[in-house]
C-alpha positions as CSV (number, residue, x, y, z in Angstrom):
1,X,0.0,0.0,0.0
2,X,2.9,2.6,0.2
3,X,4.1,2.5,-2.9
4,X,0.0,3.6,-3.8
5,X,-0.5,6.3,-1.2
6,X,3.1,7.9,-2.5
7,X,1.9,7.9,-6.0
8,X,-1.4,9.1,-5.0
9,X,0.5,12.2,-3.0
10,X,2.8,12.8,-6.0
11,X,-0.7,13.1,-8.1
12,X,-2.2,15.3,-5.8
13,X,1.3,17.6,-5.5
14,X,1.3,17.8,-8.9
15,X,-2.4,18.6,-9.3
16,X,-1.9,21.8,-6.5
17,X,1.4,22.8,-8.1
18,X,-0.7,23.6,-11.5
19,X,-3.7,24.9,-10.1
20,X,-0.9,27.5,-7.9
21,X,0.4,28.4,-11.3
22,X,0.0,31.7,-12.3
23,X,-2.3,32.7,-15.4
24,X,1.5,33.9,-17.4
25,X,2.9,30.4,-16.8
26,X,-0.3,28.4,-18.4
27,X,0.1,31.4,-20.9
28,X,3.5,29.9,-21.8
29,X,2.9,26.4,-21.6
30,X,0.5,26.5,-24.6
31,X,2.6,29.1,-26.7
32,X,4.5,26.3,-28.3
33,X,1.4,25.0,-30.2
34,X,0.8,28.7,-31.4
35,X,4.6,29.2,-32.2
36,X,4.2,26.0,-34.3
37,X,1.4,27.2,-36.0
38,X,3.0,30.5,-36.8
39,X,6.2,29.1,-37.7
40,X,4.4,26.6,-40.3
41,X,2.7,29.8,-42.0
42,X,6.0,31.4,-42.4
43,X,7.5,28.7,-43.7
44,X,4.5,28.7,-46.3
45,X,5.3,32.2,-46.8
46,X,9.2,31.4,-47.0
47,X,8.6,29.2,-50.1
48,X,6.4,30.5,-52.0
49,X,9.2,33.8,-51.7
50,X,11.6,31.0,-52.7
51,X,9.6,29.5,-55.4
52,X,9.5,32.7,-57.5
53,X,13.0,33.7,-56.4
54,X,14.1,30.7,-58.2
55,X,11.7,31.5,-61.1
56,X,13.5,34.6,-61.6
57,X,17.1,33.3,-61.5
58,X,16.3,29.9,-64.0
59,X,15.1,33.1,-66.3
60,X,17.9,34.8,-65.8
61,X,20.5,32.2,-65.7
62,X,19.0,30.4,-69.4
63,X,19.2,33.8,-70.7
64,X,22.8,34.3,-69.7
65,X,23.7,30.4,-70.9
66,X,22.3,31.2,-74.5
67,X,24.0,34.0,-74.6
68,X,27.3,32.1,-73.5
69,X,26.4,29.2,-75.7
70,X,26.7,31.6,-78.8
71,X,29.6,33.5,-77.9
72,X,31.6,30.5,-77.2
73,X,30.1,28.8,-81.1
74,X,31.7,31.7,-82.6
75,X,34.7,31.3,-80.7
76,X,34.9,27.7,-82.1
77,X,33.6,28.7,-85.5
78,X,36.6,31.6,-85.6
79,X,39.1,29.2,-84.7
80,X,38.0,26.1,-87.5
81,X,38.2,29.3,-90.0
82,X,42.1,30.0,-88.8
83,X,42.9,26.5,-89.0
84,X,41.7,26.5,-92.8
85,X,43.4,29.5,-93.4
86,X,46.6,28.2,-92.5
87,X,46.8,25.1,-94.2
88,X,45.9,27.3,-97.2
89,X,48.4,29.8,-96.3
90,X,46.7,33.0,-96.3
91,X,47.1,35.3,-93.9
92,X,45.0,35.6,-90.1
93,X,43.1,38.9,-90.1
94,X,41.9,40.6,-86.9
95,X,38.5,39.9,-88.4
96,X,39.3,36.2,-87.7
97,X,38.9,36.4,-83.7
98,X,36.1,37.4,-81.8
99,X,36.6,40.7,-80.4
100,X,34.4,41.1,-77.6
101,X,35.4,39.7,-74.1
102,X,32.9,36.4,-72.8
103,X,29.5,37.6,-71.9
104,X,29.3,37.6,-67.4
105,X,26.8,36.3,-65.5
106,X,25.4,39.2,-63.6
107,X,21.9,37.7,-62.9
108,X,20.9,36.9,-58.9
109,X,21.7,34.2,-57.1
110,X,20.5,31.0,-56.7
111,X,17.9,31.3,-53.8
112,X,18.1,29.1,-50.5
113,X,15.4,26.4,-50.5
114,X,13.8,27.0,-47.0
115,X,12.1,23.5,-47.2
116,X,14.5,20.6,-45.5
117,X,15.7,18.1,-48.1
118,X,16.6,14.5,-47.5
119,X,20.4,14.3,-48.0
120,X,21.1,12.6,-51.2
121,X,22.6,9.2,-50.8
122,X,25.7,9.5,-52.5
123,X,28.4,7.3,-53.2
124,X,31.8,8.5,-52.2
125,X,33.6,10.7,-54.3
126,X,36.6,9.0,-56.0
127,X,39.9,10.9,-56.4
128,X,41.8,9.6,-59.3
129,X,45.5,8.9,-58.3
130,X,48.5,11.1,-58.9
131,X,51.1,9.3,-58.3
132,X,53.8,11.2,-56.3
133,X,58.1,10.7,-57.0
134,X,57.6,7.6,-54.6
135,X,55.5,6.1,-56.9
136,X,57.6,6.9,-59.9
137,X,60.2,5.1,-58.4
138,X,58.3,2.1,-57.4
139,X,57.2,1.9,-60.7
140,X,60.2,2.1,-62.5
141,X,61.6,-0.7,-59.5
142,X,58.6,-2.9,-60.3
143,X,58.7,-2.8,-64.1
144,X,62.1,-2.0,-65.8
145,X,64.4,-3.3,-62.0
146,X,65.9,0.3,-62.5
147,X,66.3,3.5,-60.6
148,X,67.2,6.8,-61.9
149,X,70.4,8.0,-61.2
150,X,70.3,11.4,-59.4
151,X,72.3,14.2,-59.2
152,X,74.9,14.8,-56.0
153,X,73.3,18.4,-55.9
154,X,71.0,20.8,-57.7
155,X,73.6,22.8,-58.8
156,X,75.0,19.5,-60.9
157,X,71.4,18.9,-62.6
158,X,71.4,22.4,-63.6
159,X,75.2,22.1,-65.1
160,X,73.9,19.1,-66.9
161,X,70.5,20.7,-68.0
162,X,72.3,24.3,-68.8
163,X,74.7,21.9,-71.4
164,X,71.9,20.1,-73.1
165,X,69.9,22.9,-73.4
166,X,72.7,24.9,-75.2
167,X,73.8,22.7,-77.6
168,X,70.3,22.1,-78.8
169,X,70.0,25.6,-79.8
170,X,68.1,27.3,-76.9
171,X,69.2,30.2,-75.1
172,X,69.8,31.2,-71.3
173,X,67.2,33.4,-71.4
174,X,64.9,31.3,-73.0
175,X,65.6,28.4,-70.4
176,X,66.0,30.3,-67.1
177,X,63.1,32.9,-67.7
178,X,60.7,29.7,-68.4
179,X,62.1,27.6,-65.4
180,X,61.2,31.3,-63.3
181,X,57.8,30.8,-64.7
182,X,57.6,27.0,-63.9
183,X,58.5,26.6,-61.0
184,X,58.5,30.1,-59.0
185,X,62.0,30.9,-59.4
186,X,63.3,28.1,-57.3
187,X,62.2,24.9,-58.1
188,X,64.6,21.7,-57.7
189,X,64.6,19.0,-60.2
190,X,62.3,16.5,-58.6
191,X,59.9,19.3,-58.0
192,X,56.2,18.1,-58.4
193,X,53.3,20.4,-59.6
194,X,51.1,21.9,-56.3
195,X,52.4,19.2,-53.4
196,X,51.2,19.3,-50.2
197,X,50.3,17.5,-47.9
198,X,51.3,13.8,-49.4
199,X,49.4,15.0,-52.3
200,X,49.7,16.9,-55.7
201,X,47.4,18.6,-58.2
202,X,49.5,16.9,-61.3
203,X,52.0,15.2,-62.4
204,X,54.2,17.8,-63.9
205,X,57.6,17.5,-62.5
206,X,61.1,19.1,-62.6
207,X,62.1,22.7,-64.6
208,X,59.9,22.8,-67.3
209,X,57.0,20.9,-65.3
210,X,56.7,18.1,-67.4
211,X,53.4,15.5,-67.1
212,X,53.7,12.2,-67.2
213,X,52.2,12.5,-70.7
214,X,55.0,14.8,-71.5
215,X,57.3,12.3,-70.8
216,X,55.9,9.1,-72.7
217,X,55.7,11.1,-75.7
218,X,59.4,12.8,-76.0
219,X,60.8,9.1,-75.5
220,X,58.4,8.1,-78.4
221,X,59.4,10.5,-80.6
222,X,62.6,11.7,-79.2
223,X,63.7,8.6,-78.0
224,X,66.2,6.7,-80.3
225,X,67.8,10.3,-80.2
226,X,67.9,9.8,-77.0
227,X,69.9,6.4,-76.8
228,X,72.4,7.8,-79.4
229,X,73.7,10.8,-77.1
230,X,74.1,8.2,-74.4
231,X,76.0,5.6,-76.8
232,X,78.2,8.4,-77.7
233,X,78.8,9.5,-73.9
234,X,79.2,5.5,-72.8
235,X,82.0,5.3,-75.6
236,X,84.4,7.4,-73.3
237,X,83.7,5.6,-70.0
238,X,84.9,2.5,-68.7
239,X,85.1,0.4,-65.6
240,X,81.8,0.4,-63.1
241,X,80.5,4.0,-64.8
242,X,80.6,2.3,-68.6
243,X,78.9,-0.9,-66.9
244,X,75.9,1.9,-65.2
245,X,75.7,3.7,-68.5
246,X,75.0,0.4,-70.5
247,X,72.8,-0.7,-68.2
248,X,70.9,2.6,-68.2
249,X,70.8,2.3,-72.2
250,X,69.3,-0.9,-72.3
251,X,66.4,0.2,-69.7
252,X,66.2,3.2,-72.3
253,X,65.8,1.3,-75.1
254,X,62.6,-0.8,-73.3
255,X,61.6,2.2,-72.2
256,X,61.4,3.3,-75.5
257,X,60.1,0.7,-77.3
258,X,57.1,0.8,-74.9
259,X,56.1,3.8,-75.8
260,X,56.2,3.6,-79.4
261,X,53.5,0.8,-78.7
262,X,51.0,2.8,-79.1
263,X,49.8,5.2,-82.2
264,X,51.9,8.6,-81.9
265,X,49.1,10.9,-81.0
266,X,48.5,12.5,-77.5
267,X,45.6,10.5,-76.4
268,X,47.2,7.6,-77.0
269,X,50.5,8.4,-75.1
270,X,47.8,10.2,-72.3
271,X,46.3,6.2,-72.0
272,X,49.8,4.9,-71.8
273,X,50.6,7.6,-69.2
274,X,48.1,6.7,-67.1
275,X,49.4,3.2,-66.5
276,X,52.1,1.8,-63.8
277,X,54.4,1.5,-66.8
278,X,53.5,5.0,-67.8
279,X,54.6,6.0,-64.3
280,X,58.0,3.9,-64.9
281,X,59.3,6.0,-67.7
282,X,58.2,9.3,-66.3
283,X,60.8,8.4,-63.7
284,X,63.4,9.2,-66.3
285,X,62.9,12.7,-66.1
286,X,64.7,12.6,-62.4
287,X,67.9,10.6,-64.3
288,X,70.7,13.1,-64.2
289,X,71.5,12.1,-67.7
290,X,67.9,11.4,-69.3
291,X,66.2,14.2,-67.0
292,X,68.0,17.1,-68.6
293,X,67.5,15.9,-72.3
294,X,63.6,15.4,-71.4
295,X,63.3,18.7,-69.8
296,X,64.9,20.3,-73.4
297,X,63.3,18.8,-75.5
298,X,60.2,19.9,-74.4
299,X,60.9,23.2,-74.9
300,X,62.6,22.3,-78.5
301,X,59.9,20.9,-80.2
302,X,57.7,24.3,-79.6
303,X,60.7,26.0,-81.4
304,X,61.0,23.3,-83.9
305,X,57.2,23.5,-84.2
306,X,57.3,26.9,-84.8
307,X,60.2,27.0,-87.5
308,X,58.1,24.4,-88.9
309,X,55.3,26.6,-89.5
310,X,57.3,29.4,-91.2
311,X,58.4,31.4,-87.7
312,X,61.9,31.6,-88.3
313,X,62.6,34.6,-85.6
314,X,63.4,33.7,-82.0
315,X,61.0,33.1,-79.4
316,X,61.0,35.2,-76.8
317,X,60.8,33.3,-73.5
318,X,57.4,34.7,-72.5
319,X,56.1,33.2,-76.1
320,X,57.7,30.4,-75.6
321,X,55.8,29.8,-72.7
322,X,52.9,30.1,-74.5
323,X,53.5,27.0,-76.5
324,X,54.7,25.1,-73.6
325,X,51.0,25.9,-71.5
326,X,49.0,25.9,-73.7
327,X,50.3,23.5,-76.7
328,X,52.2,24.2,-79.8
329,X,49.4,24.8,-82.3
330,X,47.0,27.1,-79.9
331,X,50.4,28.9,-78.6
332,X,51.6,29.5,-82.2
333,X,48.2,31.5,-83.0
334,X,49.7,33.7,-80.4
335,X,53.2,34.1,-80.8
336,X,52.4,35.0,-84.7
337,X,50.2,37.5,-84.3
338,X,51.1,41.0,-85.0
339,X,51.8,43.8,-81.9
340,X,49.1,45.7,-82.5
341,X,46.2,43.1,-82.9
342,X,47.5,41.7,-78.9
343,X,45.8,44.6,-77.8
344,X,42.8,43.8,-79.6
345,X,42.6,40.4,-79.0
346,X,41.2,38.4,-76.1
347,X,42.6,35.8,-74.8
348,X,39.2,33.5,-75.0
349,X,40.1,33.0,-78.3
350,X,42.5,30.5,-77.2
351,X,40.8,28.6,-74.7
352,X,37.4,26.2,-74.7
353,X,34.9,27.7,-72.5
354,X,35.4,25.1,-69.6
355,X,39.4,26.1,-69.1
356,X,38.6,29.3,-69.9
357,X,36.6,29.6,-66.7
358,X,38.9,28.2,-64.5
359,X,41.4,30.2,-65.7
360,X,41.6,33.1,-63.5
361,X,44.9,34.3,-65.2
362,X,43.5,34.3,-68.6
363,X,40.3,36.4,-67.3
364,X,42.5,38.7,-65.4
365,X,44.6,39.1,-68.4
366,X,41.9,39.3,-70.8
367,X,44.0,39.8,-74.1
368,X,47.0,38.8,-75.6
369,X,49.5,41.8,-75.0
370,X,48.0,41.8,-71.1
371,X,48.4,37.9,-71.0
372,X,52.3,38.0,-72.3
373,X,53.1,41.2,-70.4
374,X,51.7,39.4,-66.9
375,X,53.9,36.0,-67.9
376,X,56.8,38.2,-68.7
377,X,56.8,40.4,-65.5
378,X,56.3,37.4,-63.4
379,X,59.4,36.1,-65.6
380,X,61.6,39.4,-64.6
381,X,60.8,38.8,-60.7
382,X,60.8,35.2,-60.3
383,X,64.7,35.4,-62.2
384,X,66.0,37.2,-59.4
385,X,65.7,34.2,-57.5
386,X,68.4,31.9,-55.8
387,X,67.3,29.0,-58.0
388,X,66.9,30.9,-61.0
389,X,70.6,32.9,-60.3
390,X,72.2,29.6,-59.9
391,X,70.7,27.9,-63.5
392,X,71.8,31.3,-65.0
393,X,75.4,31.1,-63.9
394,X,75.7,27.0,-64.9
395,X,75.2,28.5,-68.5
């Protein structure tokens, strides 16, 4: 019976302690239903406002995209036109680029939805893999039972790169003024594109940033070159180095062959790249004897593509860092066009509208003589650099 008369007394507490309440209290102990209530018809409220909001900017943002959708046609249009022109040889007119900047989306902003949505179930986002030096090295461990030989400093793989570089017809300031670009003025040979934190943004390595791409391709095309200028250099060794230098020749040579398994065209050698054997022979940019022939020649083909073409003057260093971002043919359309249309010209003309939006350099820079000007002063400042001081003097 206790446990019944003290739940019968809590009852009757409980039942005195609400009757005792004052009239505010009771007041506040039904407000919540009302705040409900009110908060439900603001919400109503809250969405319809968000309903038309986003009304307004689906109106404005189609507008802006058909707008977009024909600038960037004619950019496309302008540049199948050039191409014709060339392979007929007549000459590019200022007519031949579109001379209005990209149209900007100035339009509001996507609204808020008010209304709580279920969370979407997602899978995962997958990262694709970049391999990192380590993994270079593994590879070319794994694959080809090799390791690069490295240099005993920096100041050595710049002697080495400084030789190469001049015998094969480019100039000091050509190659220090580009390496300044690349890599910010001090950049060591095994440096990789954007890494931190155990992780990179690319695969471009070393002076002249070089992708993995990059690297298949020159020992496609490049490559029996390549084992010729070591044969020579292995003829006046002997003992243990002539025994490393054959043995590095022979991984060459499978190196080489390997790449030239595949058709020579970029996607191809991109594929190829992309592989653990891909990863192998980009390890042959950190070799102190392969490394520094790599890293020329991929600034010698944008001179030898430009000769090609009829552009027989030098390249300045800024234009030949046109060629070297943003490919031979593209940077050539550049580099050949007269002074005075630069100023005219924007620098959309050059670009798809996808890199062209994630390119805040090229929308800062919005025409050509703005775009060369901003490569060439970062050129002047990044060359007063330890690491670009010290490549100038092993010239």
């Amino acid at each position: 019976m206790l446990p019944q008369a003290i739940r019968f007394a809590g009852c009757v507490a409980l039942a005195l302690f609400l009757s005792a309440l004052p009239a505010q209290a009771v007041e506040s102990a039904a407000r919540p239903a009302a705040d409900t209530a009110m908060a439900q018809a603001a919400s109503a409220s809250a969405i319809a406002e968000y309903r038309r909001l986003l009304r307004e900017y689906q109106e404005a943002r189609a507008a802006f995209e058909e707008e977009a959708g024909a600038y960037w046609n004619a950019i496309a249009e302008k540049r199948r036109g050039r191409n014709a022109k060339r392979r007929e040889h007549q000459p590019i007119m200022l007519d031949d680029y579109v001379l209005t900047q990209p149209p900007v989306y100035t339009g509001p902003k996507r609204p808020v939805n008010p209304e709580p949505e279920e969370p979407e179930a997602r899978p995962p986002r997958q990262y694709k893999a970049i391999p990192l030096v380590g993994d270079l090295l593994q590879a070319a461990n794994e694959h080809f039972q090799w390791a690069p030989q490295k240099p005993s400093s920096e100041v050595e793989f710049k002697r080495a790169y400084a030789r190469v570089a001049l015998a094969s017809g480019l100039t000091r300031e050509q190659a220090v003024r580009v390496y300044s670009f690349e890599t910010g003025g001090n950049g060591n040979y095994d440096m990789q594109s954007g890494l931190r934190g155990g992780r990179a943004i690319s695969t471009a390595i070393g002076y002249n940033q070089l992708l993995t791409t990059n690297s298949v391709e020159l020992l496609a095309e490049q490559g029996p070159e390549f084992v010729r200028d070591l044969t020579q250099r292995a003829a006046a060794l002997s003992g243990p180095p002539r025994q490393a230098m054959d043995r590095k020749i022979a991984v060459l040579k499978k190196m080489v062959a390997y790449a030239r398994s595949v058709p020579d065209d970029w996607s191809a050698h991109e594929k190829l790249a992309d592989t653990q054997q891909g990863w192998a022979l980009h390890a042959m940019v950190l070799d102190i004897d392969v490394g520094p022939l790599l890293q020329t020649h991929k600034l010698l083909t944008s001179v030898i593509f430009a000769r090609a073409k009829g552009f027989n003057r030098p390249l300045s260093a800024a234009e030949l860092e046109m060629m070297n971002l943003t490919g031979d043919g593209t940077g050539l359309d550049m580099v050949t066009m007269p002074l005075a249309m630069r100023e005219q010209v924007p620098t959309s003309n050059f670009f798809q509208r996808g890199g062209y939006e994630r390119n805040p350099v090229a929308i800062r820079h919005n025409t050509v003589a703005k775009l060369l000007a901003i490569t060439d002063s970062r050129m002047d400042s990044n060359s007063n650099l330890p690491g670009a001081r010290e490549l100038a003097s092993a010239f």
